[in-house]
LUMTOR-195104 format. One line per 4 residues: number of its first residue (from 1); for each residue x, y, z of N, C-alpha, C. Coordinates in steps of 0.2 Angstrom, whole numbers, plus 5000, padded with zeros to 4 digits. Layout:
NUM	X Y Z X Y Z X Y Z ~ ...;
//
This chain:
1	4858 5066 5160 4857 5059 5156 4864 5058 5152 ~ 4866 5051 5152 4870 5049 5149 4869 5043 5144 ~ 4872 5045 5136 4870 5039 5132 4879 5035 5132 ~ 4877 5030 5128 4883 5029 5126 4881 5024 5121;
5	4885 5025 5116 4884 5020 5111 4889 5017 5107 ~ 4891 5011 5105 4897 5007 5103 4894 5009 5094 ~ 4899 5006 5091 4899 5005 5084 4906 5000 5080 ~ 4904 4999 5074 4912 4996 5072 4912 4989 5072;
9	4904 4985 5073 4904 4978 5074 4903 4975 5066 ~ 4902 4972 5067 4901 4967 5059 4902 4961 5056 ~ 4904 4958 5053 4905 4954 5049 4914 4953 5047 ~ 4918 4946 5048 4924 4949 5049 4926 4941 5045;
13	4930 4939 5044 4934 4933 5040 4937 4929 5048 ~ 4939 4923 5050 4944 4920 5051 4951 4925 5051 ~ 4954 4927 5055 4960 4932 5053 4961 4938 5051 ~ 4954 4941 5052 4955 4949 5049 4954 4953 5057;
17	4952 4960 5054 4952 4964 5059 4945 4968 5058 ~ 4943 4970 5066 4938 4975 5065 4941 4980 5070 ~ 4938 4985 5072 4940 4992 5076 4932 4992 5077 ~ 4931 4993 5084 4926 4995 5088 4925 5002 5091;
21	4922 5005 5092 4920 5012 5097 4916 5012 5099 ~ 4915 5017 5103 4911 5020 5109 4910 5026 5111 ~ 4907 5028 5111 4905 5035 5114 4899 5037 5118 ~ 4902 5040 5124 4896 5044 5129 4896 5051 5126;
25	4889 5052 5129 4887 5060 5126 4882 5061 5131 ~ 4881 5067 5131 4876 5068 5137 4880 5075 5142 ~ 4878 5071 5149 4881 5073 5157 4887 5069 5156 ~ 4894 5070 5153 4896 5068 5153 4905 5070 5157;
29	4901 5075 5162 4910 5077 5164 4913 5074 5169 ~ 4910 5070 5172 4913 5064 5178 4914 5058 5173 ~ 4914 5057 5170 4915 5051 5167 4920 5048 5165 ~ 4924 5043 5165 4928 5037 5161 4926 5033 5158;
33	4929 5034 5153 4931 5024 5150 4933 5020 5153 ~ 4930 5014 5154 4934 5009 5157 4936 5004 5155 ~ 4930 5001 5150 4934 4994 5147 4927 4993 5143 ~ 4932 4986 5139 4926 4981 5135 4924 4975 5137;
37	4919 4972 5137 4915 4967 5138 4912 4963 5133 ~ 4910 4958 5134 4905 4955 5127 4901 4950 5129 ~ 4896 4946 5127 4892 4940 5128 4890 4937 5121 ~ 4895 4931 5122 4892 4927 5117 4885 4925 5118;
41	4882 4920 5111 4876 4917 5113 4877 4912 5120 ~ 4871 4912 5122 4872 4907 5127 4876 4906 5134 ~ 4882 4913 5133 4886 4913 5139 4884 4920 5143 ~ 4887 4921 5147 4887 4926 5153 4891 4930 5147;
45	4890 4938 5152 4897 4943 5149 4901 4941 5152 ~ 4907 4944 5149 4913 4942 5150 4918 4949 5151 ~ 4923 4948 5154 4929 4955 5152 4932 4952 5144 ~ 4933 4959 5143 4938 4958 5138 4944 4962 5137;
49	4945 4968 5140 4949 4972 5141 4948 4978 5145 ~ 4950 4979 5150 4948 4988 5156 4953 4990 5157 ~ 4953 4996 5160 4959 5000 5161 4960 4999 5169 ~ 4967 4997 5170 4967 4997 5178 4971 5002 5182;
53	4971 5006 5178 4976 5011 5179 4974 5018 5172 ~ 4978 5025 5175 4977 5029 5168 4979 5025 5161 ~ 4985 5022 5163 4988 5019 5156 4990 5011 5154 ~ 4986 5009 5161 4988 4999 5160 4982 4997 5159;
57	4980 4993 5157 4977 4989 5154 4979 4979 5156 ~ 4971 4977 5159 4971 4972 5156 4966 4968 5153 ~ 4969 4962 5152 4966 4960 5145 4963 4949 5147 ~ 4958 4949 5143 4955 4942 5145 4962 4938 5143;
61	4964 4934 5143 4969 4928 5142 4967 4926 5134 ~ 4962 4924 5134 4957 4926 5126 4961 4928 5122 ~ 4962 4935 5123 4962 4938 5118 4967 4944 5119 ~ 4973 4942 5124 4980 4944 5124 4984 4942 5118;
65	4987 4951 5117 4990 4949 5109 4988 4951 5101 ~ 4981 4950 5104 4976 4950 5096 4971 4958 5098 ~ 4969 4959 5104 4965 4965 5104 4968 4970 5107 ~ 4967 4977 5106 4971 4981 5110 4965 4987 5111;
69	4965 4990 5119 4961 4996 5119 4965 5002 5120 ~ 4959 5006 5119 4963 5013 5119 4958 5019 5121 ~ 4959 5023 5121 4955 5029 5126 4957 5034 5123 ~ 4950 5040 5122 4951 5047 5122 4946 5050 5126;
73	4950 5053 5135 4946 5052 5140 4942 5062 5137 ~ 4947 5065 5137 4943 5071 5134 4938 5072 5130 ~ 4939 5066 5125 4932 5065 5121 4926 5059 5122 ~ 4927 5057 5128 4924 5054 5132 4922 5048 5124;
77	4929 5043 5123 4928 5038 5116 4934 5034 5119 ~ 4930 5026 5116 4936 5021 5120 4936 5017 5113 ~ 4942 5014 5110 4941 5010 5105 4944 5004 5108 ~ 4941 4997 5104 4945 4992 5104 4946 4989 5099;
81	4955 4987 5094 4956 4986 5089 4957 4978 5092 ~ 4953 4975 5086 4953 4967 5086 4955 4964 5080 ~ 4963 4962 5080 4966 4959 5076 4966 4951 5077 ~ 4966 4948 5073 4965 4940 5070 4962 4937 5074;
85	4955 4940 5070 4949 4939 5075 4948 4931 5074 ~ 4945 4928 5077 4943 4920 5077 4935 4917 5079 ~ 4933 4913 5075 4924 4914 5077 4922 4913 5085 ~ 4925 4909 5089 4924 4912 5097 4924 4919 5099;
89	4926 4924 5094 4925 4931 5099 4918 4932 5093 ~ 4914 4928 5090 4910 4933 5090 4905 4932 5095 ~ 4903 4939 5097 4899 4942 5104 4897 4948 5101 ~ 4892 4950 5106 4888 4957 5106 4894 4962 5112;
93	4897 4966 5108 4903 4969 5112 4897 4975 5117 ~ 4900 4975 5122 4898 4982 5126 4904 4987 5127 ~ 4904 4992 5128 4906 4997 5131 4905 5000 5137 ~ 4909 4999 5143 4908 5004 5152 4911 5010 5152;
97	4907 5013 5153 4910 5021 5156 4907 5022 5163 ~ 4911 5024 5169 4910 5024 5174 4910 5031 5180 ~ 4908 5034 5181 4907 5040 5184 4912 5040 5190 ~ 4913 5047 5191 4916 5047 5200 4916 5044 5204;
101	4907 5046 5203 4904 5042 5209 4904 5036 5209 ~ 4904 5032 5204 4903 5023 5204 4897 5022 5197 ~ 4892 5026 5195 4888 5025 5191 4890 5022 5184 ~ 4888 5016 5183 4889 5013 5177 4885 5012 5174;
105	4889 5014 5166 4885 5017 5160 4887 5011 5156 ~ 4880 5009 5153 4882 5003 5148 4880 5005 5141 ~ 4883 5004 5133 4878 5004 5128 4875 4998 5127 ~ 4871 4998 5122 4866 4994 5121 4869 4988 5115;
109	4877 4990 5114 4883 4983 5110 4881 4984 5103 ~ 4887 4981 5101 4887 4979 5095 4889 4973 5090 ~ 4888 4970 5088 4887 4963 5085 4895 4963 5081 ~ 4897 4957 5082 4903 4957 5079 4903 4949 5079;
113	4904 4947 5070 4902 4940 5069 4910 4938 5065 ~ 4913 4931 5066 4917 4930 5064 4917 4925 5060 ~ 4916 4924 5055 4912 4916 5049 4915 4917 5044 ~ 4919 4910 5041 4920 4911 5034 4915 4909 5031;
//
């Protein structure tokens, strides 16, 4: 069994910053981090950043510049640091971690609101 669970959403100004995580726990010795995702009200999920590579990354067009992810595949944790955040990103952020075999692991998100 595998959990995974984000944290680090909240409440954020016009221009400030939050930091996001993630963590699997569990069956977790096949596993990767792969990226972040989010869904606003009323829209689809969306990408927001994945790894396409052990060390490239990319990024929605959104949010090039201002968000940056990062990995620690050992400790099976991925973060995403979101600088000059803007009330359009706020979303319910997810976390993907993807197994050998293909199995995708979703958490259950985290709220990140952007309001002055």
């Amino acid at each position: 069994q595998v959990q995974v669970v984000e944290s680090g959403g909240g409440l954020a100004q016009p221009g400030g910053s939050l930091r996001l995580s993630c963590a699997a726990s569990g069956s977790t010795s096949s596993l990767n981090a792969v990226g972040w995702y989010r869904r606003a009200p009323g829209k689809e999920r969306e990408l927001v950043a994945r790894y396409t590579s052990i060390t490239t990354a990319e990024y929605a067009d959104s949010v090039k510049g201002r968000f940056t992810i990062s990995r620690e595949n050992a400790k099976k944790t991925m973060y995403l640091q979101m600088n000059n955040l803007k009330p359009e990103d706020t979303a319910v952020y997810y976390c993907n971690f993807v197994s050998t075999w293909y199995a995708s692991y979703w958490g259950q998100g985290t709220q990140v609101t952007v309001s002055s």
